[in-house]
PyMOL Python script that loads the backbone (N, CA, C, O; Angstrom):
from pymol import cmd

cmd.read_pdbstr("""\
ATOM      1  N   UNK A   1     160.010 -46.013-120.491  1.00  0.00           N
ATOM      2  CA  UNK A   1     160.674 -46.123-119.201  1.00  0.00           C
ATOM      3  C   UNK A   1     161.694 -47.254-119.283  1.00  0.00           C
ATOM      4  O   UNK A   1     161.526 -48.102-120.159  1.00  0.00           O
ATOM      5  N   UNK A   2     162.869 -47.361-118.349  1.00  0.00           N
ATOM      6  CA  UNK A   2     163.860 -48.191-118.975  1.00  0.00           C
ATOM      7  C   UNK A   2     164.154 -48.560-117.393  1.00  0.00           C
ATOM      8  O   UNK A   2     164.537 -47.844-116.467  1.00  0.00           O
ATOM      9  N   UNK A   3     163.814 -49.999-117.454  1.00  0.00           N
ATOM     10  CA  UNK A   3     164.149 -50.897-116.335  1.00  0.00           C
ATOM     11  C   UNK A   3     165.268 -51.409-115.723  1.00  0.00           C
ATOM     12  O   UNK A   3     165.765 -52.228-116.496  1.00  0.00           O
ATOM     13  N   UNK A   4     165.873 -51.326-114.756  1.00  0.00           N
ATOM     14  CA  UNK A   4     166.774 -52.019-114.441  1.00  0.00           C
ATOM     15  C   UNK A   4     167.047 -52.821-113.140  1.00  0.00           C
ATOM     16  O   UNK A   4     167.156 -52.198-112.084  1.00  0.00           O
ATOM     17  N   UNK A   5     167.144 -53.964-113.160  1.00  0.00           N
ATOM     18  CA  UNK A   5     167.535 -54.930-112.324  1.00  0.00           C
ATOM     19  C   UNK A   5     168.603 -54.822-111.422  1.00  0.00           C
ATOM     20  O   UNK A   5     169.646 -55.375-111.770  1.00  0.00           O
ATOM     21  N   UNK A   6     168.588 -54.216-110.302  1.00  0.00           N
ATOM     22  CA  UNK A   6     169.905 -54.701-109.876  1.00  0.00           C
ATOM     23  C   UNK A   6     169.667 -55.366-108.342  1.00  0.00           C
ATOM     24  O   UNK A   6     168.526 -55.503-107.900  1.00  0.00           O
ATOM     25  N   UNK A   7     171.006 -55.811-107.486  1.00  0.00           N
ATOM     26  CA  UNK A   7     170.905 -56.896-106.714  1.00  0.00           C
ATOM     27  C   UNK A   7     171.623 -56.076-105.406  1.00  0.00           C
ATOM     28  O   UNK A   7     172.736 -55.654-105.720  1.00  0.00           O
ATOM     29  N   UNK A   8     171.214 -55.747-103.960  1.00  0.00           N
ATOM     30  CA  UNK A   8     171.698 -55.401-103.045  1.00  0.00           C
ATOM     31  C   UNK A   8     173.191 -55.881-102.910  1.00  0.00           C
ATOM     32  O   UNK A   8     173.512 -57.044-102.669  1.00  0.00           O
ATOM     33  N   UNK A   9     173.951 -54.961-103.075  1.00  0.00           N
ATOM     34  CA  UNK A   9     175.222 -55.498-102.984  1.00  0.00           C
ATOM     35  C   UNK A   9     176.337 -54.179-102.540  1.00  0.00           C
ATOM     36  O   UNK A   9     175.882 -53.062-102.292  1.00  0.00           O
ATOM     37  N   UNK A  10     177.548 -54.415-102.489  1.00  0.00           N
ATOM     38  CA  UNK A  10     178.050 -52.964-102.989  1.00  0.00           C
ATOM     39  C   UNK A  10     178.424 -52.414-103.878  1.00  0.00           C
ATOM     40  O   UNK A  10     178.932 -51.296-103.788  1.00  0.00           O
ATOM     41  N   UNK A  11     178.294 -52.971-104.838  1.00  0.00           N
ATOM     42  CA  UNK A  11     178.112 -52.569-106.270  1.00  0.00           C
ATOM     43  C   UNK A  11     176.955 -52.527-106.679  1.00  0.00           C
ATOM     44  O   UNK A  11     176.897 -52.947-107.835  1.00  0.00           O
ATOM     45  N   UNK A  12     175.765 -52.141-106.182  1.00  0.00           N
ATOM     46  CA  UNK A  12     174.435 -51.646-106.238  1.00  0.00           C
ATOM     47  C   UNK A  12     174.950 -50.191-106.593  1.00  0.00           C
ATOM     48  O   UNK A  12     175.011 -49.922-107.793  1.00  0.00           O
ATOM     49  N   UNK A  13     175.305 -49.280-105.730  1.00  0.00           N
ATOM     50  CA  UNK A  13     175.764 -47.803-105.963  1.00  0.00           C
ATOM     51  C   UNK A  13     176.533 -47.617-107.439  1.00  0.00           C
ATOM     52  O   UNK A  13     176.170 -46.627-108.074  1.00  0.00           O
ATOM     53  N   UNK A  14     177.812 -48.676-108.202  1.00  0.00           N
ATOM     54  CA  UNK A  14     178.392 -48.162-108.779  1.00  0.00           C
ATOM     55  C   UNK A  14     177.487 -49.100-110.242  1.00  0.00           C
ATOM     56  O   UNK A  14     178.095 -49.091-111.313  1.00  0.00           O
ATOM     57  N   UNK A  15     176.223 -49.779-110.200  1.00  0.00           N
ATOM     58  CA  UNK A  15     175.694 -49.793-111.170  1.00  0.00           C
ATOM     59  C   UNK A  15     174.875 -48.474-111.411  1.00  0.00           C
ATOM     60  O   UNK A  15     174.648 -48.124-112.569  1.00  0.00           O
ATOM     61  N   UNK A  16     174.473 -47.814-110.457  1.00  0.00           N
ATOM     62  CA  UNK A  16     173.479 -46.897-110.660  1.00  0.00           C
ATOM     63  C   UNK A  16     173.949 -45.722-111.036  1.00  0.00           C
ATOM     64  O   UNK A  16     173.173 -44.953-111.602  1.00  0.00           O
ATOM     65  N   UNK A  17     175.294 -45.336-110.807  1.00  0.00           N
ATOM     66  CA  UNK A  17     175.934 -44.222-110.797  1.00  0.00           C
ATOM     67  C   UNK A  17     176.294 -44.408-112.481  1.00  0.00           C
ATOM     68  O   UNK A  17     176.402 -43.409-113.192  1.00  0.00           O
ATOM     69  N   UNK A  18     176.472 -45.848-113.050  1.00  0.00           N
ATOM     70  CA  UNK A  18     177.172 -45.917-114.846  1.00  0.00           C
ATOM     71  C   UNK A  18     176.202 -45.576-115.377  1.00  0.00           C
ATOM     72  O   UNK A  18     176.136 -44.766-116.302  1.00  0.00           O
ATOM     73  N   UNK A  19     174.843 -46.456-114.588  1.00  0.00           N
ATOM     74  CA  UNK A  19     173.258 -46.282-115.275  1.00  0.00           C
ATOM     75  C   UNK A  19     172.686 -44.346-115.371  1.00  0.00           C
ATOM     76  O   UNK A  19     172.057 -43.807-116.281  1.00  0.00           O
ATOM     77  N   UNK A  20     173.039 -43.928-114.497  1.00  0.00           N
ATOM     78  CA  UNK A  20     173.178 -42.627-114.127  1.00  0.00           C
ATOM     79  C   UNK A  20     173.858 -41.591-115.902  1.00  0.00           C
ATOM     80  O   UNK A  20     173.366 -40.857-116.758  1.00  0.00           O
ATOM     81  N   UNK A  21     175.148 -42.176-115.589  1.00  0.00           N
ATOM     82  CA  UNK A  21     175.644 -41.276-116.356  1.00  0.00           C
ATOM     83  C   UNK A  21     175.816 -42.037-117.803  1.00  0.00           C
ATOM     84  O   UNK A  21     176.545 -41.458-118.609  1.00  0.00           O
ATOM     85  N   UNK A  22     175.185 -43.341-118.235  1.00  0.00           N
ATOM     86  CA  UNK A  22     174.851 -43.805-119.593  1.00  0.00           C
ATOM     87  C   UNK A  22     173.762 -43.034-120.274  1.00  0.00           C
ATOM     88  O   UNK A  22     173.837 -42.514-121.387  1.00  0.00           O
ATOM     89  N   UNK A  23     172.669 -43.029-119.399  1.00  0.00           N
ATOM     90  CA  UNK A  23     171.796 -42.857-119.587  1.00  0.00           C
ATOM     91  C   UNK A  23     171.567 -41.087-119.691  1.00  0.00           C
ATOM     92  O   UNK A  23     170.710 -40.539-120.383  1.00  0.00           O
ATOM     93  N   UNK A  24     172.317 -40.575-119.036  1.00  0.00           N
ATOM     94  CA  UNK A  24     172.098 -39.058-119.278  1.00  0.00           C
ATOM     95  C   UNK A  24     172.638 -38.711-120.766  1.00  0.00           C
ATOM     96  O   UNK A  24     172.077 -37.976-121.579  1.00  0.00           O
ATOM     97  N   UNK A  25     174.032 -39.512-120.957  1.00  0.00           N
ATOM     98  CA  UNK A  25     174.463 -38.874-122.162  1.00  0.00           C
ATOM     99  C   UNK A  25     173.215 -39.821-123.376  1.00  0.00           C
ATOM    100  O   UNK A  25     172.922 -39.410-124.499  1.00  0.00           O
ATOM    101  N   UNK A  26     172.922 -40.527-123.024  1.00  0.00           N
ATOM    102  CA  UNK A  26     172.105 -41.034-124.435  1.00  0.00           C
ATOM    103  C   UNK A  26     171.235 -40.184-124.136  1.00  0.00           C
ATOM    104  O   UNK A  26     170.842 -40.035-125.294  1.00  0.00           O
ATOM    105  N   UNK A  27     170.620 -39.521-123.576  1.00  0.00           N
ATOM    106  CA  UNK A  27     169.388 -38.249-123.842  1.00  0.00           C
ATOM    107  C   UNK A  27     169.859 -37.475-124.366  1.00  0.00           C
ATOM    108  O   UNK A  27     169.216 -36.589-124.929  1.00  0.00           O
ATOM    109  N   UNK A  28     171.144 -37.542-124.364  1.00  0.00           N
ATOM    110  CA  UNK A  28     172.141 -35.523-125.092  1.00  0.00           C
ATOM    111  C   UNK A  28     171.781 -34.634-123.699  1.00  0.00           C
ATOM    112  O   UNK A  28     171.901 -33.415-123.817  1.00  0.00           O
ATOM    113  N   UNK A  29     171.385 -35.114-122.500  1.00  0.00           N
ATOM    114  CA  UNK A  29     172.003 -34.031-121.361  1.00  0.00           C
ATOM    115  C   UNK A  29     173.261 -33.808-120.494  1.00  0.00           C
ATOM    116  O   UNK A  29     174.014 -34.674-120.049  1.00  0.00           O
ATOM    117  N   UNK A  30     173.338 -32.366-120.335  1.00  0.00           N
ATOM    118  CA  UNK A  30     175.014 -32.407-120.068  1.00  0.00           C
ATOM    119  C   UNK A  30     174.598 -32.703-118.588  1.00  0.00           C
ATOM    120  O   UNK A  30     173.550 -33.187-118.161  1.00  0.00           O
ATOM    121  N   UNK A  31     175.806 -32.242-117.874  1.00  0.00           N
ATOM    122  CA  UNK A  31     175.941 -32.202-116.241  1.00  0.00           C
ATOM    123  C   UNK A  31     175.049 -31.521-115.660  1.00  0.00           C
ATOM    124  O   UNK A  31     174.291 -31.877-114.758  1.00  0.00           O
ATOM    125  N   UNK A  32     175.173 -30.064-116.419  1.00  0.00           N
ATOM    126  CA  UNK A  32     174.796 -28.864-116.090  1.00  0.00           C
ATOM    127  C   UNK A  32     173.258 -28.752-115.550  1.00  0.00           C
ATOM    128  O   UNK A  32     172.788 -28.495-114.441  1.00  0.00           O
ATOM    129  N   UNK A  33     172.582 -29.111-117.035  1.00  0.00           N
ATOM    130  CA  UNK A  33     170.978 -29.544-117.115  1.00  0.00           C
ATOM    131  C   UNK A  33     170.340 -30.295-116.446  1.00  0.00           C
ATOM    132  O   UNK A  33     169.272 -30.152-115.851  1.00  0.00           O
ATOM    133  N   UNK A  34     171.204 -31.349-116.578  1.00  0.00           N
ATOM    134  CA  UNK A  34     171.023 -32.166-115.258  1.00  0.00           C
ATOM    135  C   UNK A  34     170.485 -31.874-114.017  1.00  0.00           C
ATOM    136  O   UNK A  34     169.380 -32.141-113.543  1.00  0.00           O
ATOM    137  N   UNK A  35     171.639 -31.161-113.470  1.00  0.00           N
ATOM    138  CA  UNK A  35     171.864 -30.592-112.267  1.00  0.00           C
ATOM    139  C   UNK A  35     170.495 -29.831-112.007  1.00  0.00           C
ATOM    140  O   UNK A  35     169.691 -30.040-111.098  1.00  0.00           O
ATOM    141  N   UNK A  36     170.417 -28.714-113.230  1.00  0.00           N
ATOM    142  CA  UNK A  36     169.147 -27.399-113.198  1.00  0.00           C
ATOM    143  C   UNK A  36     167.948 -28.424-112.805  1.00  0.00           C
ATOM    144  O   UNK A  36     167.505 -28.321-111.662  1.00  0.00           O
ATOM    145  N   UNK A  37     167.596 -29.043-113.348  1.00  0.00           N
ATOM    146  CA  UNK A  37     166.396 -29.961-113.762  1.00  0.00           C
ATOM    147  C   UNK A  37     166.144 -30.346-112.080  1.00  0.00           C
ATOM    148  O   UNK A  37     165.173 -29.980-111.418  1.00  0.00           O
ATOM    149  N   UNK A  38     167.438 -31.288-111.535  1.00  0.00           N
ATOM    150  CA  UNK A  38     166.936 -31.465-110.321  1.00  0.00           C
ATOM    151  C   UNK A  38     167.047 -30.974-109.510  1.00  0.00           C
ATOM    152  O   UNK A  38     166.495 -31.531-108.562  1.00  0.00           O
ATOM    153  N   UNK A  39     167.805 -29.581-109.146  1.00  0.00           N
ATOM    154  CA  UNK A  39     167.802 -28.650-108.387  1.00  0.00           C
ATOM    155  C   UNK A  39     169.213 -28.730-107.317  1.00  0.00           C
ATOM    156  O   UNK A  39     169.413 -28.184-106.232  1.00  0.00           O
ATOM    157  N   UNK A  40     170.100 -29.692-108.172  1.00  0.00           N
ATOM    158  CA  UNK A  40     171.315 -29.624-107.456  1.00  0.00           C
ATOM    159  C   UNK A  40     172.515 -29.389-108.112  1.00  0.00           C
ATOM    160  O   UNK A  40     172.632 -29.504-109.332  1.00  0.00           O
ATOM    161  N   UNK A  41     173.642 -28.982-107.173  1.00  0.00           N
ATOM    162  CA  UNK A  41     174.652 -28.591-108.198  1.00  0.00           C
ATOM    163  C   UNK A  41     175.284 -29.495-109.118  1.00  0.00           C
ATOM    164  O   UNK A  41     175.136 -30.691-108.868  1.00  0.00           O
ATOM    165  N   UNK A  42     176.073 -29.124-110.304  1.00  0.00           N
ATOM    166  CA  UNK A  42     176.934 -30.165-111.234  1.00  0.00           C
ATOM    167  C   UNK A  42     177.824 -30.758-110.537  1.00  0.00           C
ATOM    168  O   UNK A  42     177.943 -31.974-110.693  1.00  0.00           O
ATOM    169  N   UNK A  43     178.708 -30.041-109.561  1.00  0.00           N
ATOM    170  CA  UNK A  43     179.578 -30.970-108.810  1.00  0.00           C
ATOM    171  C   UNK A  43     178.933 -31.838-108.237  1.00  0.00           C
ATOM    172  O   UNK A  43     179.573 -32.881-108.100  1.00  0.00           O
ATOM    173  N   UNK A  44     177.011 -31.864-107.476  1.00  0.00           N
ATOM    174  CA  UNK A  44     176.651 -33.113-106.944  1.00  0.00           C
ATOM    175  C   UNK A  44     176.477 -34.093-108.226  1.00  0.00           C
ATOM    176  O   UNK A  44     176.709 -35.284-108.017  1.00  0.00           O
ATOM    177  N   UNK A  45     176.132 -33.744-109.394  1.00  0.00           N
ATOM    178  CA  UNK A  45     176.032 -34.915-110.377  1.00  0.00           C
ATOM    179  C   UNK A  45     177.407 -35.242-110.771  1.00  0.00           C
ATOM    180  O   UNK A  45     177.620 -36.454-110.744  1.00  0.00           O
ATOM    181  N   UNK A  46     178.545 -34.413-111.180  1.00  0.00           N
ATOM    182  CA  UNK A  46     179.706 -35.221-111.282  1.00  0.00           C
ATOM    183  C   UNK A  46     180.017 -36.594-110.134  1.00  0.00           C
ATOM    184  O   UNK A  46     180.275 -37.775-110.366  1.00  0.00           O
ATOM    185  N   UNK A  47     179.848 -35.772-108.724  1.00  0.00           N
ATOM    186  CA  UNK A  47     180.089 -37.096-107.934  1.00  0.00           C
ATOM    187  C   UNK A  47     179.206 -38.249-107.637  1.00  0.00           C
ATOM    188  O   UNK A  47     179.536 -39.327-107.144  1.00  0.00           O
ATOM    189  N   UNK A  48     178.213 -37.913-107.956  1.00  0.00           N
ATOM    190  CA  UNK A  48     176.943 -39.438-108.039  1.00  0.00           C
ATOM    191  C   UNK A  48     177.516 -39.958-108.873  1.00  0.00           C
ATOM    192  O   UNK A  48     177.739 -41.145-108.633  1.00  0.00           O
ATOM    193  N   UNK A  49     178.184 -39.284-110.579  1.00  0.00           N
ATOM    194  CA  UNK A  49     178.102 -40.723-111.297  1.00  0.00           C
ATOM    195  C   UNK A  49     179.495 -40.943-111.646  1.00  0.00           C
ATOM    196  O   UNK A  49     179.978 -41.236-112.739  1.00  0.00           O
ATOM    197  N   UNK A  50     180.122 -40.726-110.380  1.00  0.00           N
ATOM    198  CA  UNK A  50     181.515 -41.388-109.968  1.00  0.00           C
ATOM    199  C   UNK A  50     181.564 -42.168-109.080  1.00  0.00           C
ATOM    200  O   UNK A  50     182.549 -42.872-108.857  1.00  0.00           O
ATOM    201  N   UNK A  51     180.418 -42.177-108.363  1.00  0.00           N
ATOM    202  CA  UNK A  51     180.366 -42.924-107.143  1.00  0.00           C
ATOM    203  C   UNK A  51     180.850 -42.960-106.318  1.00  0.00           C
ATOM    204  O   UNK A  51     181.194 -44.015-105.786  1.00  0.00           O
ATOM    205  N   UNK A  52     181.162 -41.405-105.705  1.00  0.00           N
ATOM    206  CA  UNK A  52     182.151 -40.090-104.808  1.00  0.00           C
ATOM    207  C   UNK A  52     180.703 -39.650-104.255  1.00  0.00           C
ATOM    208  O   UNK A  52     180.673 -38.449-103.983  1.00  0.00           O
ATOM    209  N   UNK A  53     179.604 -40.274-104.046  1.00  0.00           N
ATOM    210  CA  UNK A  53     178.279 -39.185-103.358  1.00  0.00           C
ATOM    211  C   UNK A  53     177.533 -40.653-102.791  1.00  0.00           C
ATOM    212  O   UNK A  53     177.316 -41.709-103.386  1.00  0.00           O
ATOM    213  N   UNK A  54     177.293 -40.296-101.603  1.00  0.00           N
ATOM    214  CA  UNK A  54     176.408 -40.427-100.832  1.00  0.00           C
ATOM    215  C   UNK A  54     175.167 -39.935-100.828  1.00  0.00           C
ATOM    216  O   UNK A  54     174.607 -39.730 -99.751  1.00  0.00           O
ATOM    217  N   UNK A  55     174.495 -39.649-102.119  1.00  0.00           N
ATOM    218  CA  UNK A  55     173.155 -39.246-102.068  1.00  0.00           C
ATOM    219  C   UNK A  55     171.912 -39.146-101.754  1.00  0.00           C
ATOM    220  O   UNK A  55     171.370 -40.251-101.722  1.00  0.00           O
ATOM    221  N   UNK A  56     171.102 -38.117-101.462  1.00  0.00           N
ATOM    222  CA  UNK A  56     170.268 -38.252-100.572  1.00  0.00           C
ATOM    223  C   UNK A  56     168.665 -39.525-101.958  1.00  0.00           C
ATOM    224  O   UNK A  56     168.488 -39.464-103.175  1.00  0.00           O
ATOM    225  N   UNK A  57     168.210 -40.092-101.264  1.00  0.00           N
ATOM    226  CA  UNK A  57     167.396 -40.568-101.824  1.00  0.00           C
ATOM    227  C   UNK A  57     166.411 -40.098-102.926  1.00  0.00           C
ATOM    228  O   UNK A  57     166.266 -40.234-104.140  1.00  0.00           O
ATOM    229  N   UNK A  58     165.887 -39.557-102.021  1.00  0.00           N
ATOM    230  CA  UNK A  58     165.344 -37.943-102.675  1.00  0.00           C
ATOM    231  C   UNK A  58     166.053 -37.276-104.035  1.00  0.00           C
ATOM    232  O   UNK A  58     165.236 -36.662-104.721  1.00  0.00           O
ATOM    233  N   UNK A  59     167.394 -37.278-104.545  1.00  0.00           N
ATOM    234  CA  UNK A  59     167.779 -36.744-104.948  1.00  0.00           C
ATOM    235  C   UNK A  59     167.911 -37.800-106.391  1.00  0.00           C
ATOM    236  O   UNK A  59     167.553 -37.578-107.548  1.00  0.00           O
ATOM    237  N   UNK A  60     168.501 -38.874-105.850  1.00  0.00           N
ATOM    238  CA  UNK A  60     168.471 -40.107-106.802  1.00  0.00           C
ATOM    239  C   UNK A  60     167.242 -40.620-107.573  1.00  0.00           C
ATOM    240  O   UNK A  60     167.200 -41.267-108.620  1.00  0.00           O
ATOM    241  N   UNK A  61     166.430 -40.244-106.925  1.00  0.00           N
ATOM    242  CA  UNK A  61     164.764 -40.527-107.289  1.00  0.00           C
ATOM    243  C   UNK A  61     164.714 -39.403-108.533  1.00  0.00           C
ATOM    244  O   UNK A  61     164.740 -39.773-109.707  1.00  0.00           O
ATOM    245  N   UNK A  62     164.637 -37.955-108.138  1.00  0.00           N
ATOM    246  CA  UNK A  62     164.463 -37.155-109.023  1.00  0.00           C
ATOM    247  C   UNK A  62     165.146 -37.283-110.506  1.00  0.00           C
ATOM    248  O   UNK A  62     164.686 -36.991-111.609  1.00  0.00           O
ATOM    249  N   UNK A  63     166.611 -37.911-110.066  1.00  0.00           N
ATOM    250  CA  UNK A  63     167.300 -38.152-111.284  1.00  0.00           C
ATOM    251  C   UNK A  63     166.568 -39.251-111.829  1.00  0.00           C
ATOM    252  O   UNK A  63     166.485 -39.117-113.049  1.00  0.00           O
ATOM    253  N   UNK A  64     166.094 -40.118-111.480  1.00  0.00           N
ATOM    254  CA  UNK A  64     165.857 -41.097-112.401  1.00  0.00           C
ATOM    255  C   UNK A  64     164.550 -41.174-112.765  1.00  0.00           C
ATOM    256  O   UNK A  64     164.032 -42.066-113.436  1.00  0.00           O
ATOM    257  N   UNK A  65     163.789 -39.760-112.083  1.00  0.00           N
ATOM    258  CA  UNK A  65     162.242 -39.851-112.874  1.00  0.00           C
ATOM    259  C   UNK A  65     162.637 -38.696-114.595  1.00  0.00           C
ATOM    260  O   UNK A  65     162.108 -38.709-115.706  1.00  0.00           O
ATOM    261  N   UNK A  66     163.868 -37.791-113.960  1.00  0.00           N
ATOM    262  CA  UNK A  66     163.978 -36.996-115.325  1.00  0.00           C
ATOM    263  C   UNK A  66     164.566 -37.894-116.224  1.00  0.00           C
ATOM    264  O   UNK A  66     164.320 -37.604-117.395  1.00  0.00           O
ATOM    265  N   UNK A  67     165.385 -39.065-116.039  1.00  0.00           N
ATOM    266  CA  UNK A  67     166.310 -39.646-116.901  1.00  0.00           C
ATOM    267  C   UNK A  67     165.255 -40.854-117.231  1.00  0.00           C
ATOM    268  O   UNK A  67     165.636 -41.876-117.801  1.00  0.00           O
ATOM    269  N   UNK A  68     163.889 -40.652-116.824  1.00  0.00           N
ATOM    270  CA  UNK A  68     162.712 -41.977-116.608  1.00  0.00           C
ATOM    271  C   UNK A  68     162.893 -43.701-116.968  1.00  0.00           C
ATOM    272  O   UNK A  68     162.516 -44.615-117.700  1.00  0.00           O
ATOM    273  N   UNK A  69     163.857 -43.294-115.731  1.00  0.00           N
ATOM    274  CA  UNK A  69     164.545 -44.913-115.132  1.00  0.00           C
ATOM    275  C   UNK A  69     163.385 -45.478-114.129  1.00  0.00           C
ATOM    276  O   UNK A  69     162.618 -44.837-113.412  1.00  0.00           O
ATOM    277  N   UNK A  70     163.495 -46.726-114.292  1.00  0.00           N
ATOM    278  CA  UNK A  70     163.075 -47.500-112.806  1.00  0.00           C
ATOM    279  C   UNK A  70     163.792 -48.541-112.212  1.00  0.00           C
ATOM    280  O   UNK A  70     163.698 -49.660-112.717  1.00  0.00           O
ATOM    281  N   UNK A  71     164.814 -48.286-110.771  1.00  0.00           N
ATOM    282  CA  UNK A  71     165.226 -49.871-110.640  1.00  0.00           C
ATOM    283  C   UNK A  71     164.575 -50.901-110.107  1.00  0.00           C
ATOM    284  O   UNK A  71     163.455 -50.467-109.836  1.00  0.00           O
ATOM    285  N   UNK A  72     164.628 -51.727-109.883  1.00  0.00           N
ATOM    286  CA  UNK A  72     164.098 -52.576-109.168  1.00  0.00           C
ATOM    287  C   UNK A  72     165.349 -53.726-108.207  1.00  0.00           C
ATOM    288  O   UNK A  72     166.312 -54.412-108.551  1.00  0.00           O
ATOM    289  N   UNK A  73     164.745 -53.467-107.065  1.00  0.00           N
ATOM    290  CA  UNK A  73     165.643 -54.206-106.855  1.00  0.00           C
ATOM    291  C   UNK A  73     165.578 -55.840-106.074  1.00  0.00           C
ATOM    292  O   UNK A  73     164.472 -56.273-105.753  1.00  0.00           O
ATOM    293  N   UNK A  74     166.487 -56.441-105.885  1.00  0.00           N
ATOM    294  CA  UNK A  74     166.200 -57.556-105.590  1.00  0.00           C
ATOM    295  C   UNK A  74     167.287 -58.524-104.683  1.00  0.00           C
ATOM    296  O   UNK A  74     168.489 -58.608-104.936  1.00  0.00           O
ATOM    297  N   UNK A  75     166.488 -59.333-103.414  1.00  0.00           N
ATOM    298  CA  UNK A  75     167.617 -60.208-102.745  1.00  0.00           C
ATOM    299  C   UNK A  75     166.730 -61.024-102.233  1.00  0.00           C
ATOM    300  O   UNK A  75     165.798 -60.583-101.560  1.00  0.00           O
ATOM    301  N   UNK A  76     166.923 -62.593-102.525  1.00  0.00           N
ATOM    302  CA  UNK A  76     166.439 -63.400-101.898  1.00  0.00           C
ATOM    303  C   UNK A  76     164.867 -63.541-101.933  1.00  0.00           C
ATOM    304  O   UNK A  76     164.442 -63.501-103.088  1.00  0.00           O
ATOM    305  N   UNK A  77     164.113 -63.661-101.184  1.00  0.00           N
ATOM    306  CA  UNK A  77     162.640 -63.802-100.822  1.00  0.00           C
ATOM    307  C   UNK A  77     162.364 -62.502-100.656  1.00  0.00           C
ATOM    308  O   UNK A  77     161.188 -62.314-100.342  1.00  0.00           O
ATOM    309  N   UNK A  78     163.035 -61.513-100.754  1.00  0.00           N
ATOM    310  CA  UNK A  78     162.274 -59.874-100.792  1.00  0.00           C
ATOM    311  C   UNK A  78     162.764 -59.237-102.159  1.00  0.00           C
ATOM    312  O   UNK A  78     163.781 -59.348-102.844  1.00  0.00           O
ATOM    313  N   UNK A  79     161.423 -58.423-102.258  1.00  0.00           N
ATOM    314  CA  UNK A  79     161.642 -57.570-103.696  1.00  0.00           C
ATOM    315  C   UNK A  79     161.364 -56.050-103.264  1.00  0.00           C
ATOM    316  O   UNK A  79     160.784 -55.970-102.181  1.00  0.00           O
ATOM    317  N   UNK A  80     161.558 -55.245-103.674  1.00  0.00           N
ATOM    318  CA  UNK A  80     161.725 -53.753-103.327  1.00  0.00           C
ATOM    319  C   UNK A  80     161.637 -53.166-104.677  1.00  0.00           C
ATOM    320  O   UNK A  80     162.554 -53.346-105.479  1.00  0.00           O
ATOM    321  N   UNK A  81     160.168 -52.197-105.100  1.00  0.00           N
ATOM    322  CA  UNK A  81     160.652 -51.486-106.393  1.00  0.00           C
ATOM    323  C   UNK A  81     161.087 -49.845-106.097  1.00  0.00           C
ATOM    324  O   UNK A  81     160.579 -48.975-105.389  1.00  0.00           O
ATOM    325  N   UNK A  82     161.852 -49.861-106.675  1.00  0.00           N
ATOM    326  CA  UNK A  82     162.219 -48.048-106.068  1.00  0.00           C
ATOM    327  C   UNK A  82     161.859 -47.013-107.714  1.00  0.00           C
ATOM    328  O   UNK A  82     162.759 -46.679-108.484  1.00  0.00           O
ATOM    329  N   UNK A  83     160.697 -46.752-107.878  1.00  0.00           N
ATOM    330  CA  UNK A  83     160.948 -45.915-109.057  1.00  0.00           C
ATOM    331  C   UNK A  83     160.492 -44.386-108.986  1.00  0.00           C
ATOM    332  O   UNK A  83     160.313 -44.287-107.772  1.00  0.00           O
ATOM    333  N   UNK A  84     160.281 -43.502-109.361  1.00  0.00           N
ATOM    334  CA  UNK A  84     160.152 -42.445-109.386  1.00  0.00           C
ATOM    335  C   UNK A  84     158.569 -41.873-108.744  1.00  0.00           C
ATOM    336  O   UNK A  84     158.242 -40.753-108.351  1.00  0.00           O
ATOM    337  N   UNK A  85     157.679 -43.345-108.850  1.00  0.00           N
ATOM    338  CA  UNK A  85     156.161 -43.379-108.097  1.00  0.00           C
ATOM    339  C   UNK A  85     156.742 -43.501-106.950  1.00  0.00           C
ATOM    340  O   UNK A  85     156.307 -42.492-106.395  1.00  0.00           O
ATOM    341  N   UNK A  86     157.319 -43.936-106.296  1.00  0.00           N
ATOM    342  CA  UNK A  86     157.535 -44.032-104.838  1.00  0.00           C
ATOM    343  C   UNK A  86     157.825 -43.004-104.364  1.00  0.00           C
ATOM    344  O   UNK A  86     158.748 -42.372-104.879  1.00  0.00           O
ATOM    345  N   UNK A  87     156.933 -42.329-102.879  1.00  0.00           N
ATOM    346  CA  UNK A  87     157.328 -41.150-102.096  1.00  0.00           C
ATOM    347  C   UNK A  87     157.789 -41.631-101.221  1.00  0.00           C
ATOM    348  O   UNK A  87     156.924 -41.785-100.358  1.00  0.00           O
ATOM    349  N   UNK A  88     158.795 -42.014-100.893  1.00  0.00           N
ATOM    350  CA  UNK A  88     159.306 -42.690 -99.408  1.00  0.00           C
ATOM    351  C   UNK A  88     160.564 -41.509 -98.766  1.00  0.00           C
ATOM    352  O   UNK A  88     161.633 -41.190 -99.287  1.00  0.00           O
ATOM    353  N   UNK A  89     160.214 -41.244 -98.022  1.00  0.00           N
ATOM    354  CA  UNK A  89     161.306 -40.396 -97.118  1.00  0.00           C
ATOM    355  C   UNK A  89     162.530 -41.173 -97.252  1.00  0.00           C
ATOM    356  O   UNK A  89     162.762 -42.364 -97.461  1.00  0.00           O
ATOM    357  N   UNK A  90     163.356 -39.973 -97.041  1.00  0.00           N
ATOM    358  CA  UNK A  90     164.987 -40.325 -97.381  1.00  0.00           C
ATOM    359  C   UNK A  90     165.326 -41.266 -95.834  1.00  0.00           C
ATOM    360  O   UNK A  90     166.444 -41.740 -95.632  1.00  0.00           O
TER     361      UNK A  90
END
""", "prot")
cmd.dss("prot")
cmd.show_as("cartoon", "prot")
cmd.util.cbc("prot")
cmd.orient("prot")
């Protein structure tokens, strides 16, 4: 599983979206598979990891239990882990 740190910000979205699409091509998956795997179209994964999508939570989760990411995130005196164990409504 491959951890990542990141920090509430607005560049929270456009780390996750590089982490997104680093991490897909180091598996050798295309868009396509991607997409099949989580049940959404390639145009929604082209625009997540352009950081052109507003994605549903739900959706980001799935990607990163197939791509078996975990972020974690972090600000101040609160910590938040968001990984693929978490069922939290969108």
């Amino acid at each position: 599983m491959i951890l990542m740190k990141i920090c509430r910000s607005e560049t929270a979205a456009s780390q996750i979206a590089k982490l997104i699409k680093d991490r897909r091509r180091d598996l050798g998956l295309s868009q396509d598979e991607l997409a099949k795997r989580v049940g959404v179209s390639r145009l929604s994964i082209i625009n997540i990891e352009s950081g052109r999508s507003n994605a549903r939570v739900s959706t980001i989760v799935g990607i990163l239990n197939i791509l078996k990411v975990t972020l974690e995130a972090r600000e101040k005196s609160y910590e938040r882990r968001i990984s693929g164990d978490d069922r939290q409504a969108d």
